[in-house]
N, C-alpha and C positions, 0 to 999 in steps of 0.2 A: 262361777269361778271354776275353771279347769282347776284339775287337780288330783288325790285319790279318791277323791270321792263323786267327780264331775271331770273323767276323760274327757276328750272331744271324741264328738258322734261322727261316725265315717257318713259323708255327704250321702244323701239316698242313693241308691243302686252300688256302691263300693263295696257292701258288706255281701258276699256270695249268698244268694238267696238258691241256697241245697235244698233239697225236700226233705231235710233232718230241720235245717233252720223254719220255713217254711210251714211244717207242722209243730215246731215248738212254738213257733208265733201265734201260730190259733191258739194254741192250748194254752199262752200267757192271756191273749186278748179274754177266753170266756173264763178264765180265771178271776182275772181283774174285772170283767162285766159284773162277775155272781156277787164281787165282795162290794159292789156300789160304785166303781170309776165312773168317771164321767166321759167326755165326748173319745169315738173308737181314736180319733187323729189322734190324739196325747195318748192314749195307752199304748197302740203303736207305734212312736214315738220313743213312749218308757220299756216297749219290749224290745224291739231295736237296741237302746244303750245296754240291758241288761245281756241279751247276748251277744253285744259284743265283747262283753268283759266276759265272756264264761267263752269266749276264741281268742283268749290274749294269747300270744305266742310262749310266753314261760309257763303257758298250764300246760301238763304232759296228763297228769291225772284227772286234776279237777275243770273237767270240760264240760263238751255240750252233753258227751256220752255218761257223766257223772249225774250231771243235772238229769237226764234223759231218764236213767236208770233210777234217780229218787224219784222223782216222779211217778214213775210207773210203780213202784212198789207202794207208795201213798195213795194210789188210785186204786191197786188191786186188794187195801185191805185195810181201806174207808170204811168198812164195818166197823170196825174195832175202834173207832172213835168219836169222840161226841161232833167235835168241826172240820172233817176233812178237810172241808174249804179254806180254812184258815191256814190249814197244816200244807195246803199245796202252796201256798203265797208264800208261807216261811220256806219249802222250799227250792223259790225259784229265789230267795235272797239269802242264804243259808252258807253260800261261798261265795257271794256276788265279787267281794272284795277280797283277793288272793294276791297277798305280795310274800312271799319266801321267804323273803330279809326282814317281814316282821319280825317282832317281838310280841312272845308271851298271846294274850286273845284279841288282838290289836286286829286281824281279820275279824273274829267275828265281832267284833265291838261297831269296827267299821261297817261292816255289812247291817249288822240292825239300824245301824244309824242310817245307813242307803235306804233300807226300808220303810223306814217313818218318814223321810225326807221325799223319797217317791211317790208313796202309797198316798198320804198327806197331800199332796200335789194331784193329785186325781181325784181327790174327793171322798176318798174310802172311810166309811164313819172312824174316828178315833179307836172307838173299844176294838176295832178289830183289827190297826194299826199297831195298838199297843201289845194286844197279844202275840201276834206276828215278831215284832221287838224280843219279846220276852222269848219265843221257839227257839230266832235265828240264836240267842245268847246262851241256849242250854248244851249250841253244839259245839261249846269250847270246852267243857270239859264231858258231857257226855253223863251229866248228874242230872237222874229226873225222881222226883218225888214219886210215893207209890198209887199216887191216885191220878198223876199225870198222863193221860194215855196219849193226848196228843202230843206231846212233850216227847214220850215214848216212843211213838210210829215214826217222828221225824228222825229223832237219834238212831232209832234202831235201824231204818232206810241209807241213812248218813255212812253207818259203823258194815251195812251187809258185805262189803265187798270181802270183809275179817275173812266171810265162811266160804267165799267162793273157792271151787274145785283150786289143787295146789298149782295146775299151770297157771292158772287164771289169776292167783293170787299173787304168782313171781311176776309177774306182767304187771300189777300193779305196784310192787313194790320198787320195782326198776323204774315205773312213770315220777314214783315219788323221789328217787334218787335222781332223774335225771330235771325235777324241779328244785334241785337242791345243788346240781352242779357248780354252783359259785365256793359251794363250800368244802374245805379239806375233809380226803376220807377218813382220815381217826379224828376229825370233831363229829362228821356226820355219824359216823358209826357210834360215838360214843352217846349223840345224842336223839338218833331212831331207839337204840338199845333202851333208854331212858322214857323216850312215848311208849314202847311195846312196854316196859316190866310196869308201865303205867297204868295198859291197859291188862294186863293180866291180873293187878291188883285190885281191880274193881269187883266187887263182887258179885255182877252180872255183866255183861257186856251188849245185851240185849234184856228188854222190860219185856216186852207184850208175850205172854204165853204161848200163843200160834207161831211166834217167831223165835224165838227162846229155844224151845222146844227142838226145832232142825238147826237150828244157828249157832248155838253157845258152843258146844264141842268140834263145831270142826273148825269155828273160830279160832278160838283158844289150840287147837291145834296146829295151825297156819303160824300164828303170833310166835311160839313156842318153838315154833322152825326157824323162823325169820331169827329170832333172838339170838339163836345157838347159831346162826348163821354167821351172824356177827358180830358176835364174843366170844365164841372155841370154846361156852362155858353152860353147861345144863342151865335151863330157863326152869325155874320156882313158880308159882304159882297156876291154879287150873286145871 
């Protein structure tokens, strides 16, 4: 059933095969090999659909260079966790489903739900299906228990862009406004203002120590700019 959970697949050769896409399709196929998929035709196939949804035309932020960017920090510090493997599958489905005009964690609810419905479909044992379910859901609110590392590395991968340098950060927060252009500027403003003082009251913004460490303050700094940016009003918390 087409739909938001089952697009139609752009017929083979439509989808521009870039050496961004190209290399992220190995890296989905020996993904999906390590976790048990079955024959390479269906995983190629299932990575195909998956980027094509991560080049939908209303993503500005959450693209291939989103996905590109979790990944690679999931890979550079695969130490620091008991399943890496697992943590890379949650996430290439982690924003699979990105619609603006959701409501509340209706992406990620949908996206885990893509997850099991895919991964299941390939053959990938259950327990590592489930767990997967369970990553993509911890990145709606960004709450991870304190023994969760993998839990940890995904969120914290998800959340790094907070600490990036401050060009770098207004660049993102203009991608995320212009995914949001349906919506009037004093509701948008008043309701970015409400995810930042969200994220400000969190009592970490980042778990893992190695990344905590360089990330939490210049996070929380970015946030705190943004905020007063757009409320004329000192940002509390951090």
């Amino acid at each position: 059933m087409v739909g938001r959970l089952n697009p139609p697949l752009p017929r083979r050769g439509r989808m521009r095969q870039t050496r961004a896409v190209v290399d992220l399709l190995d890296r989905w196929r020996a993904t999906a090999r390590d976790a048990g998929a079955g024959p390479d035709s269906d995983t190629t196939r299932a990575g195909e659909r998956l980027l094509a949804r991560w080049r939908e035309p209303h993503r500005h932020y959450h693209t291939l260079a989103h996905l590109t960017a979790v990944l690679d920090l999931v890979d550079q510090h695969a130490d620091l966790v008991a399943r890496a493997d697992v943590v890379r599958l949650a996430a290439w489905f982690h924003d699979a489903v990105y619609d603006p005009r959701a409501a509340g964690d209706a992406n990620e609810r949908d996206s885990a739900a893509l997850a099991e419905s895919v991964l299941t479909g390939l053959g990938v044992p259950m327990p590592t299906v489930t767990e997967v379910r369970r990553l993509v859901l911890l990145t709606a609110g960004h709450t991870v228990a304190p023994d969760d590392r993998d839990g940890a590395l995904l969120c914290d991968a998800d959340l790094a862009v907070l600490a990036a340098p401050p060009a770098r950060y207004q660049r993102y927060a203009t991608a995320i406004r212009q995914e949001y252009a349906h919506v009037p500027e004093p509701a948008f403003r008043a309701g970015r203002a409400a995810v930042l003082t969200g994220l400000l009251a969190l009592p970490a913004l980042f778990r893992l120590p190695p990344l905590a460490s360089r990330w939490e303050q210049p996070a929380r700094d970015n946030v705190r700019r943004e905020l007063v940016a757009l409320t004329g009003e000192p940002a509390n918390g951090g």
